[in-house]
C-alpha positions as CSV (number, residue, x, y, z in Angstrom):
1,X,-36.9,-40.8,-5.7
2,X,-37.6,-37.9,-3.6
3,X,-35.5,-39.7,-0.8
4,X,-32.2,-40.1,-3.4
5,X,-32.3,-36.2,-4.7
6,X,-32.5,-35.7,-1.2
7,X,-29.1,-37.4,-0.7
8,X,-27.8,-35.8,-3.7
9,X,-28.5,-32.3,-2.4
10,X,-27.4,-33.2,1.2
11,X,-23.9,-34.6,-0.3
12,X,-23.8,-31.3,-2.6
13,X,-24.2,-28.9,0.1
14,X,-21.7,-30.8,2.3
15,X,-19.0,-30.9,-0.2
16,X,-20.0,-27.3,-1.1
17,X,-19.2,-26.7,2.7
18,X,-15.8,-28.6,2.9
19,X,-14.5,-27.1,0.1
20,X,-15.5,-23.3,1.3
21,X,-14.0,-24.2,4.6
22,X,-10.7,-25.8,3.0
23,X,-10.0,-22.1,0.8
24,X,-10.6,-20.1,3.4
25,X,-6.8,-20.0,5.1
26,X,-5.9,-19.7,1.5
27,X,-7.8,-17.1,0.9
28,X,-6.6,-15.2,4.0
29,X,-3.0,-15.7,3.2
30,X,-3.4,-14.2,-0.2
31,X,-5.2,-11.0,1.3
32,X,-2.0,-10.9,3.7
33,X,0.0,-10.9,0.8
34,X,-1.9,-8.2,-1.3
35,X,-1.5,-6.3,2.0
36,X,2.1,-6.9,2.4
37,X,2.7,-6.0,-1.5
38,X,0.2,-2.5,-0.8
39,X,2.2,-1.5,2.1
40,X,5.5,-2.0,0.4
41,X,4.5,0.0,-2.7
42,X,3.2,2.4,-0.2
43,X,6.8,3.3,1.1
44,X,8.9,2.7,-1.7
45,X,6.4,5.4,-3.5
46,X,7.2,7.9,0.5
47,X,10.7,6.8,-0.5
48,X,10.5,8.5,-3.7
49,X,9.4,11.4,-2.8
50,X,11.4,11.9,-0.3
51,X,14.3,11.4,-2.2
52,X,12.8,14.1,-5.1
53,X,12.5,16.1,-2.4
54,X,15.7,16.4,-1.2
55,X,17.0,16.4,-5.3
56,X,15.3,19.1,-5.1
57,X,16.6,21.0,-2.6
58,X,20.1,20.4,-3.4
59,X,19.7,21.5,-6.8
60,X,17.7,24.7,-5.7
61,X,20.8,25.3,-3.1
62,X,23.2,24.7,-6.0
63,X,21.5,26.9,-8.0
64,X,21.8,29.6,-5.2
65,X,25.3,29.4,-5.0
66,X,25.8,29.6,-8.8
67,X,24.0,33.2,-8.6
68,X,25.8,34.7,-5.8
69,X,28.9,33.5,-7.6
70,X,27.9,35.4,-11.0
71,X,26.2,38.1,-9.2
């Protein structure tokens, strides 16, 4: 009796053990993709405000011209 839960336990751990080692390159290549997705929202939010950026000089230069114009 001792000898069978033994077995059991033996079979549970190595199966346990298999299927840890089996997700692992699964695993990685998910966390390579969460990486790949946080670096691209990284730049496309740089992207963005760089682009606000230069909105906003071009309306502030604008804006200067539209004075001296009036003034």
């Amino acid at each position: 009796m001792a000898d069978d839960i033994k077995n059991a336990t033996t079979r549970i751990t190595a199966a346990t053990a298999f299927g840890m080692n089996a997700l692992r390159p699964i695993m990685r290549f998910q966390v390579s993709m969460l990486r790949m997705w946080a670096d691209s929202i990284e730049r496309l939010a740089g992207n963005y405000e760089k682009g606000l950026e230069e909105t906003e000089a071009v309306v502030e230069e604008q804006a200067n011209k539209q004075r001296a114009a009036q003034g």
